[in-house]
VOGU-3710 file (C-alpha; in Angstrom, 3 decimals, decimal comma):
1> xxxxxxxxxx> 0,000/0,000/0,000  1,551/3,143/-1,213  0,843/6,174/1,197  -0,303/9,000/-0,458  0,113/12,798/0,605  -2,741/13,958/2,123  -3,789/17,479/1,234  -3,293/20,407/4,009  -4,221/24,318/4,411  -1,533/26,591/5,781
11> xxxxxxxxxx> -2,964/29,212/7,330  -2,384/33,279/6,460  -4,100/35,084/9,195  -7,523/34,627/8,769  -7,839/33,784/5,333  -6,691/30,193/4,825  -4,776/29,042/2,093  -5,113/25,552/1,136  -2,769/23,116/0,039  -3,296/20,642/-3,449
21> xxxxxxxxxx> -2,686/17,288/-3,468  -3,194/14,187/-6,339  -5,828/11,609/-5,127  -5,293/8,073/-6,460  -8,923/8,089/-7,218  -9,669/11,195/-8,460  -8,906/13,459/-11,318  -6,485/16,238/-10,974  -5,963/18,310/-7,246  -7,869/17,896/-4,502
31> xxxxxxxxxx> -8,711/21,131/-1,997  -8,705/20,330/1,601  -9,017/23,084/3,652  -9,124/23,371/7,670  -10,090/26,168/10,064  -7,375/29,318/9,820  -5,472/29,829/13,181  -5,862/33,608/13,137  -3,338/36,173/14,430  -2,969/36,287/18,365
41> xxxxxxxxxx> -4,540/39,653/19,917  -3,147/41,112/22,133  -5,231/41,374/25,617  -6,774/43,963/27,640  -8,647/45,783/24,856  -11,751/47,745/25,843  -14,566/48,993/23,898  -14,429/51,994/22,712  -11,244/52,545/23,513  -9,669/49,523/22,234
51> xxxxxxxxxx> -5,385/49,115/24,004  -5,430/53,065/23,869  -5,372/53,378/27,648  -2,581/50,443/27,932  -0,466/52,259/25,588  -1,367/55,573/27,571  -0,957/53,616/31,154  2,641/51,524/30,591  2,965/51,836/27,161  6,728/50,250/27,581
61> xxxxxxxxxx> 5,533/47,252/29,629  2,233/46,283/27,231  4,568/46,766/24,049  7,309/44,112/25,836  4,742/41,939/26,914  3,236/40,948/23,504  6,773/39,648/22,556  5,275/36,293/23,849  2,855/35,795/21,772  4,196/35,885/17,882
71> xxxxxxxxxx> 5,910/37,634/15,622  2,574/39,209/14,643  0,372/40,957/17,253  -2,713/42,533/16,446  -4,043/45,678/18,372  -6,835/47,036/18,594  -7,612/50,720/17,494  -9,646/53,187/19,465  -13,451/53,576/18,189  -13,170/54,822/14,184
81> xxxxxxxxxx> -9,382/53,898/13,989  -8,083/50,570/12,337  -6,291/47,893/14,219  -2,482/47,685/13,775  -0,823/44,371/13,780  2,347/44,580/15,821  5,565/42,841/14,146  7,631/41,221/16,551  10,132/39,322/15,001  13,649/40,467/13,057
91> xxxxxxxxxx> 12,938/38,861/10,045  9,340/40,067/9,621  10,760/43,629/10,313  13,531/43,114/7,533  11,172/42,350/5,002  8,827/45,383/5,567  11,793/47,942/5,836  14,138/46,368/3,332  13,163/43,607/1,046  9,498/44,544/0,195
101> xxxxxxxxxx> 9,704/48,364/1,497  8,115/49,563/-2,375  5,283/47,874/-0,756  5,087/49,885/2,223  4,131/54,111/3,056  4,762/55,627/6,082  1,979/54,758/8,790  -0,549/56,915/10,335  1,115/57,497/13,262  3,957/59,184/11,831
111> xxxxxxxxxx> 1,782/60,862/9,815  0,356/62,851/12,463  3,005/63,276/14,033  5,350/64,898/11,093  2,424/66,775/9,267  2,866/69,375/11,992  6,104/70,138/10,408  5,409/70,010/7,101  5,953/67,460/4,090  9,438/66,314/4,852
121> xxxxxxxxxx> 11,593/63,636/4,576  9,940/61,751/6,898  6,994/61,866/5,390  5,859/60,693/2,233  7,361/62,742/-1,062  4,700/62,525/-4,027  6,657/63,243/-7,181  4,398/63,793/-10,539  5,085/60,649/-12,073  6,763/58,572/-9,680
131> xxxxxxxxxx> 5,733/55,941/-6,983  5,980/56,971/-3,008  9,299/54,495/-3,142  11,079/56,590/-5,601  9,872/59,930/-4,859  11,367/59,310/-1,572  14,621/58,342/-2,748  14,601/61,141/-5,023  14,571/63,523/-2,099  16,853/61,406/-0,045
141> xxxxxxxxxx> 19,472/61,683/-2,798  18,958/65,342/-2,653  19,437/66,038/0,661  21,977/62,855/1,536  25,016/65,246/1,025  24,159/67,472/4,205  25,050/64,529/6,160  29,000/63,515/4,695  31,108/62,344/7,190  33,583/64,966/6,707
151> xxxxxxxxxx> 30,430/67,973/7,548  29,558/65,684/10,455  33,546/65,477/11,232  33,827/69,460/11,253  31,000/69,988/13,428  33,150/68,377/16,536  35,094/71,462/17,996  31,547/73,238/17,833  29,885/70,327/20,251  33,230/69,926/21,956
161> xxxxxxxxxx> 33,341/73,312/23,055  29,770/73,527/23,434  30,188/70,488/26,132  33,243/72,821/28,086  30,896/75,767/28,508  27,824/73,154/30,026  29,892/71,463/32,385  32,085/74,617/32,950  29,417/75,751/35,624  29,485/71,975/37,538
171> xxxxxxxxxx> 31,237/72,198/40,969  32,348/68,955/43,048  29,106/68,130/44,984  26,607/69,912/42,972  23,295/68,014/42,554  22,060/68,487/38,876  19,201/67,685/36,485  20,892/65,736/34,442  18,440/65,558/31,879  17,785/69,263/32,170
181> xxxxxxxxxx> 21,541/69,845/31,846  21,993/67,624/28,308  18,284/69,284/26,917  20,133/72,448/26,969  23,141/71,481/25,680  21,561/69,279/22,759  19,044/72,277/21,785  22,608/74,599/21,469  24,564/71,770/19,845  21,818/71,503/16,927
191> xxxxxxxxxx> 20,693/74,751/16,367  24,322/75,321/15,516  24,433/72,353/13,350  21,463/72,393/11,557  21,079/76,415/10,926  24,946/77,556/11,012  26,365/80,214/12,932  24,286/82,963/11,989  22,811/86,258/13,875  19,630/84,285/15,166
201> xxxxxxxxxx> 21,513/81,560/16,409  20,184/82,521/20,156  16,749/82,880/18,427  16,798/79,738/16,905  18,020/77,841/20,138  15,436/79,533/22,430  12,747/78,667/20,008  13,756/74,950/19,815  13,642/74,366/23,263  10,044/76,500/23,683
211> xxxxxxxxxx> 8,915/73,562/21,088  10,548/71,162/22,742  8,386/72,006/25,911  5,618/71,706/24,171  6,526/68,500/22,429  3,983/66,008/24,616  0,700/68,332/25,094  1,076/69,324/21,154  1,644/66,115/19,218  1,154/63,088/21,438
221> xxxxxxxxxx> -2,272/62,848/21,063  -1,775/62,912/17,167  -0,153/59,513/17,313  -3,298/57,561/18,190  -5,609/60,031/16,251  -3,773/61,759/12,819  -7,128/62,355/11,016  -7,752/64,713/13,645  -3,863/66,355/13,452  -5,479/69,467/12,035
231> xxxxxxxxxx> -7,290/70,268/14,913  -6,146/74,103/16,459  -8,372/73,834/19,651  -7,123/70,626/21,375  -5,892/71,543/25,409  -1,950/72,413/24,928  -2,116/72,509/20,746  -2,196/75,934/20,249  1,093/76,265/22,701  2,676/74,041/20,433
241> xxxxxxxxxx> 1,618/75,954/17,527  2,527/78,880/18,541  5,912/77,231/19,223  6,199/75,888/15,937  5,708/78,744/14,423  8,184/81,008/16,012  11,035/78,276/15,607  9,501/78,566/11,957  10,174/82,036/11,523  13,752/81,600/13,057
251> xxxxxxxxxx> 14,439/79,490/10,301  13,483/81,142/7,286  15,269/84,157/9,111  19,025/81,477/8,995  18,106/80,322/5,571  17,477/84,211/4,032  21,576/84,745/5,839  22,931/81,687/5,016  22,104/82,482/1,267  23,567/85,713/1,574
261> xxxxxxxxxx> 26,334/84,493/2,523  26,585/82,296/-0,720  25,748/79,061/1,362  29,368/78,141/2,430  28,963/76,223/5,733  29,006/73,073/6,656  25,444/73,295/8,373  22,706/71,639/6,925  20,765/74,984/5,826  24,012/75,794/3,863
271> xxxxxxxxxx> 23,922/72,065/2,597  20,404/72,158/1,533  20,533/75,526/-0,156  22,924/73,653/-2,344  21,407/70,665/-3,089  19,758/69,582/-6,410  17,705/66,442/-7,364  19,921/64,653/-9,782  17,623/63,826/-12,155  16,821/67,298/-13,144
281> xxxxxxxxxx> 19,255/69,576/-10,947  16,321/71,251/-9,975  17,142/73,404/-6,129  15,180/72,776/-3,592  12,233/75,242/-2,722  12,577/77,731/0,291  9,075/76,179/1,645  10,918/72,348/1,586  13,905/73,432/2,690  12,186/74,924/5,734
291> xxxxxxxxxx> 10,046/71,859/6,618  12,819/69,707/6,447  14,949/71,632/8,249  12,339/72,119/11,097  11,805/67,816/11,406  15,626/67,474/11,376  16,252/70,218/14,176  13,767/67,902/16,398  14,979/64,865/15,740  18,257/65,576/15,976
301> xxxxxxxxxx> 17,723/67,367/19,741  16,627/63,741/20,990  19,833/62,415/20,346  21,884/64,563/23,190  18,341/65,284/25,266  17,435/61,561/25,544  19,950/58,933/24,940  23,047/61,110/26,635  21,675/60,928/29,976  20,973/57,352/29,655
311> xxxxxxxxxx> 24,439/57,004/28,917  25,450/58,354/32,451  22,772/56,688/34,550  24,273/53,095/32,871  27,645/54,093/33,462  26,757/54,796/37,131  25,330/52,022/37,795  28,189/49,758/36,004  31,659/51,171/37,747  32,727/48,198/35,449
321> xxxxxxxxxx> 32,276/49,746/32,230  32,701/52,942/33,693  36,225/51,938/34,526  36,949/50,724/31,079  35,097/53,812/29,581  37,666/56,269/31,223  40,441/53,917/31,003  39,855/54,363/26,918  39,326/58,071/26,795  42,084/58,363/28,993
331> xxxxxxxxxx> 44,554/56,388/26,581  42,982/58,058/23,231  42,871/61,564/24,460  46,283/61,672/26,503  44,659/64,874/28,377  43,911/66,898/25,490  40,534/67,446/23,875  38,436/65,728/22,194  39,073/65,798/18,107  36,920/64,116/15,186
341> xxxxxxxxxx> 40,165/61,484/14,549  39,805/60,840/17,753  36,431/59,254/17,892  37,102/56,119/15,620  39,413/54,945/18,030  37,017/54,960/21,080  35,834/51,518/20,265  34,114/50,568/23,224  32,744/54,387/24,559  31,133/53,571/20,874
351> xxxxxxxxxx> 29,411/50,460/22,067  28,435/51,744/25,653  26,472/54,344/23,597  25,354/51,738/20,937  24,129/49,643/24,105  22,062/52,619/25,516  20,231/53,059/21,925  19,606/49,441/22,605  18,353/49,717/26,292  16,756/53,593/25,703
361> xxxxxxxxxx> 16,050/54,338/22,039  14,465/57,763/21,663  11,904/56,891/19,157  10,306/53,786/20,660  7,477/53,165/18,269  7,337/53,674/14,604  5,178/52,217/11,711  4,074/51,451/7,896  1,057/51,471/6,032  0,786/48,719/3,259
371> xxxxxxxxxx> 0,362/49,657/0,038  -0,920/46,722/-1,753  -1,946/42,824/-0,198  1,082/41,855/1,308  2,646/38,676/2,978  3,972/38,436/6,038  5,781/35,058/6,731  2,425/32,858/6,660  0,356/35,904/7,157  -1,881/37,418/4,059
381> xxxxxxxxxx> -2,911/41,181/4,809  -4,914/43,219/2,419  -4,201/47,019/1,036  -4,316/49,686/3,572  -3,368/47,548/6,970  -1,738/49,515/9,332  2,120/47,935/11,182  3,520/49,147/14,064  6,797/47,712/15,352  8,550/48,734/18,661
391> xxxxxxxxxx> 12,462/49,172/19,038  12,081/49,163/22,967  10,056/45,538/22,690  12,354/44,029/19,844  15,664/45,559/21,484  14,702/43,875/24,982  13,131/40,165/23,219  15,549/37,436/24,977  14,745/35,838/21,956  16,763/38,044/19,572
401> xxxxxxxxxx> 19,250/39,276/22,625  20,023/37,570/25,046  20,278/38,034/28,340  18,692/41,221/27,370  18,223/43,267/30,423  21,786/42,540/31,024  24,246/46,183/30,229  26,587/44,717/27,829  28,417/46,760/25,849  30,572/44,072/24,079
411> xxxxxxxxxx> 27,452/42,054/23,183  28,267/44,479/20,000  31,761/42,988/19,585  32,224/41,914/15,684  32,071/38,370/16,500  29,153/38,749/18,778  27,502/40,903/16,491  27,841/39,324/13,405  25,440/36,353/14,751  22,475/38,740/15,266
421> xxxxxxxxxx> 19,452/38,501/13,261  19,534/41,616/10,494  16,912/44,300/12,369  18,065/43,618/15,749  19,522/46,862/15,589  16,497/49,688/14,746  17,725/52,132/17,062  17,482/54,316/14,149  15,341/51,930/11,628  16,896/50,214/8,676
431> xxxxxxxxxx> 16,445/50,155/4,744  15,889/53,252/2,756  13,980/55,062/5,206  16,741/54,876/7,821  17,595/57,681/10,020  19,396/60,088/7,474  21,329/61,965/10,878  22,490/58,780/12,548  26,000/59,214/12,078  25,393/63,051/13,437
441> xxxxxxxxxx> 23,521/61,691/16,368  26,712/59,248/17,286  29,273/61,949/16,489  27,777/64,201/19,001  27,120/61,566/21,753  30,602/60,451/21,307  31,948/64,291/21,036  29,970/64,862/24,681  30,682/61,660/26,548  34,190/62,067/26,069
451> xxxxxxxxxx> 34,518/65,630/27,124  32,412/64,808/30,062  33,812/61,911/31,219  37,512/63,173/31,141  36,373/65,290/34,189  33,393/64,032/35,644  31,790/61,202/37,193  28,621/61,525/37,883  26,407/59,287/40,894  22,776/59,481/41,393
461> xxxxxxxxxx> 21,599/61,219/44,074  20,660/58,750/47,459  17,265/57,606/47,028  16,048/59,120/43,245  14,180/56,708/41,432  13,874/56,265/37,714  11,137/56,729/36,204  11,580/57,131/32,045  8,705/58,411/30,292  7,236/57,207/27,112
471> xxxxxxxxxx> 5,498/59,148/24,961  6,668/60,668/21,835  10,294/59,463/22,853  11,754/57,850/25,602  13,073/60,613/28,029  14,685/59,564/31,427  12,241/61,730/33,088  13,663/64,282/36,108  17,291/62,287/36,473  19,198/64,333/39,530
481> xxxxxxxxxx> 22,777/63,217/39,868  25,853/64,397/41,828  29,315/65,963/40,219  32,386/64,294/41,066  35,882/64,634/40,210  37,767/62,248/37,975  40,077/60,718/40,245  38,208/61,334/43,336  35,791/58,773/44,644  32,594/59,022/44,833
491> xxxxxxxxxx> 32,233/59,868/48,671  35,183/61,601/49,149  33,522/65,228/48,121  33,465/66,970/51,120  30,655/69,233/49,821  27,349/68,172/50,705  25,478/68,072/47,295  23,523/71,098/46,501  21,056/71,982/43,447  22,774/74,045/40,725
501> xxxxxxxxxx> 21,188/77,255/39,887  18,753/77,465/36,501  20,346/79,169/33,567  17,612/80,042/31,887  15,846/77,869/29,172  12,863/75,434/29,489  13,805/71,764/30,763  12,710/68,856/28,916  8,860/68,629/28,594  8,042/71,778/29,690
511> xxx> 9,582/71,538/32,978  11,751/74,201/34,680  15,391/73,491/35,211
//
């Protein structure tokens, strides 16, 4: 007796597919088809209101907790909004951001989110005559060149010396808001970066962080509900607004001098003033110049504002790879400043701050909108579903790092690296739409740890607890810490620890320094 295949259905989601086999009696295929295992939802949904209020309650800890059950999640939408399936696993991700991203636009919740600033690069480009894909690379291309290595190199004596002046005011024993301390410095840092040197340099900072303050009451809302984005009369939006618009006008003010200055800077305003799309050699227009420039000015402030103070609560709390840290910049720097050529060789400073991004990546959720009926590993989705996927959850699955609550900065070693699923690493996504001001974003962190931590250890103050915040970003929330010394331990300050005075500028999220 001969045993014959017998005929199964593979399941896609809901919709099952179903499997053809020959029957020794029968003519031609036979269709067998069995029940469809749908996707796994996650739990706690309500009506009406669907996992809103567990992504408004412990957004971090729902996220993390649906790494159990898939590599696709689906969550449920607040009344009138789709569901978005969740994609937990590394290879899922790497198809939707790499392999099949033609198939993919940006999702609605970064649609909200960078509508506010205008149609950017983070947004969707629509070219007459090309697809969303290409229209993006088209502008990508365009403004790529703002971002060489050697601009990003040249801005390092501005955000070294920037750095001296911050901690130039710190005083052995002094108690201070850490993350207050590196929100100023990173809305300084950029607003020299991104806009040049120019006469409303002070405007342009001041108006940065004003937005900045504003940041959670204006926008955060818009993530959960973009087809409402243009509403004006929302509690806190017309703050924001108002915000926006002066850091808009301090803009167009740097790009009207940079131009008469022939565009000759490094900055990006210089840079963009510059550019041309290759195809035609077209310039870009003042009006996409400035929304671009406004996105890039915010994103880039997270960088310094969020992930920098990380750095020195995990380097308090590890003397280990504190130790090794200092022993580094010690060796590399020989006393002297810190220089561009300098930061290649601070191999492992570069993976403490790599293994923050891991641990405390600013942007903590991001998404995509597909284009067309799509497959995802055994899962069939039509036109128009909404994805989500979260760095925090995927950086922190045990099942693509392990031991992943664990600090490690040499879990980035090559050889330890190398073995890592491809999207492990999203700190700053992946694939076309990566973050185009990564490498400025590292080149700063670097540029600031070093300079800091050739002076200063810093130690939490006795009994502050940590309490990040999740919203927009991933902020450390109010992080108080004590000055000490290099070279002197921790106790040994004889000054009892005392709050440093306010210089001036909003704190992060509207609080005051």
């Amino acid at each position: 007796m001969h045993n014959h295949p017998i005929p199964r259905s593979a399941t896609v989601g809901t919709l099952p597919i179903t499997a053809c086999a020959h029957h020794p009696l029968l003519r031609g295929p036979v269709a067998v088809s069995v029940p469809p295992t749908p996707v796994p939802t996650a739990p706690g949904a309500l009506p009406l209101f669907g996992h809103g209020l567990k992504l408004l309650w412990d957004p971090l800890g729902f996220m993390t907790s649906l790494n159990e059950l898939g590599p696709l999640v689906r969550m449920r939408g607040p009344a009138f909004t789709p569901d978005v399936y969740l994609v937990n696993s590394p290879e899922l991700l790497h198809q939707v951001l790499v392999t099949d991203a033609r198939s993919y636009s940006q999702a609605r919740i970064t649609a909200g989110i960078g509508s506010q600033f205008g149609i950017s690069l983070v947004m969707d480009m629509n070219f007459d005559g090309l697809t969303l894909f290409a229209s993006h690379l088209r502008h990508r291309r365009a403004v790529q060149p703002a971002f060489h290595p050697r601009r990003i190199a040249a801005g390092t004596p501005a955000v070294r010396q920037a750095t001296q002046e911050a901690i130039a005011r710190w005083a052995p024993g002094t108690a201070i808001r850490v993350d207050t301390e590196m929100a100023r410095l990173a809305y300084g840092v950029n607003a020299r970066a991104v806009c040049g040197d120019t006469p409303v340099l002070e405007q342009v900072t001041a108006e940065l962080a004003a937005l900045s303050s504003q940041t959670t009451p204006g926008m955060y809302w818009r993530l959960a509900l973009p087809g409402l984005a243009h509403l004006r009369h929302v509690p806190g939006t017309g703050r924001f607004l108002r915000a926006l618009s002066g850091l808009r006008t301090a803009v167009a003010a740097s790009l009207a001098h940079q131009r008469s200055q022939g565009a000759v800077g490094d900055d990006v305003v210089s840079q963009l003033l510059r550019a041309r799309y290759t195809d035609t050699d077209e310039p870009l227009a003042d009006q996409q110049i400035i929304a671009d420039t406004l996105f890039l000015l915010w994103a880039a402030t997270h960088g310094l504002k969020d992930v920098l103070p990380h750095v020195f609560y995990e380097l308090a709390h590890h003397p280990d790879v504190e130790q090794r840290v200092h022993a580094e910049i010690g060796s590399v720097l020989q006393g002297r400043p810190v220089q561009a050529e300098d930061l290649p060789a601070l191999d492992y400073t570069r993976r403490v701050v790599k293994e923050t991004l891991r641990l405390h990546p600013a942007p903590w959720m991001l998404g995509r909108r597909a284009l067309l009926p799509v497959r995802l590993g055994q899962t069939e989705l039509p036109a128009g579903t909404e994805l989500a996927y979260c760095t925090y959850a995927v950086h922190r699955n045990p099942a693509v790092h392990p031991d992943p609550l664990r600090f490690d900065p040499d879990r980035w070693l090559p050889d330890r690296a190398r073995i890592l699923a491809r999207c492990s690493d999203i700190a700053f996504g992946t694939g076309v739409r990566k973050c185009i001001g990564d490498a400025l974003t590292i080149n700063q962190i670097l540029t600031a740890v070093a300079t800091i931590a050739a002076r200063w250890q810093l130690r939490p103050v006795p009994g502050h607890r940590y309490r990040p915040r999740a919203r927009i970003v991933i902020s450390p929330g109010p992080l108080s810490m004590t000055c000490h010394p290099r070279g002197c331990r921790s106790g040994e300050s004889s000054a009892p620890a005392r709050p440093l005075p306010p210089a001036g500028l909003h704190g992060p999220e509207g609080e005051a320094p």
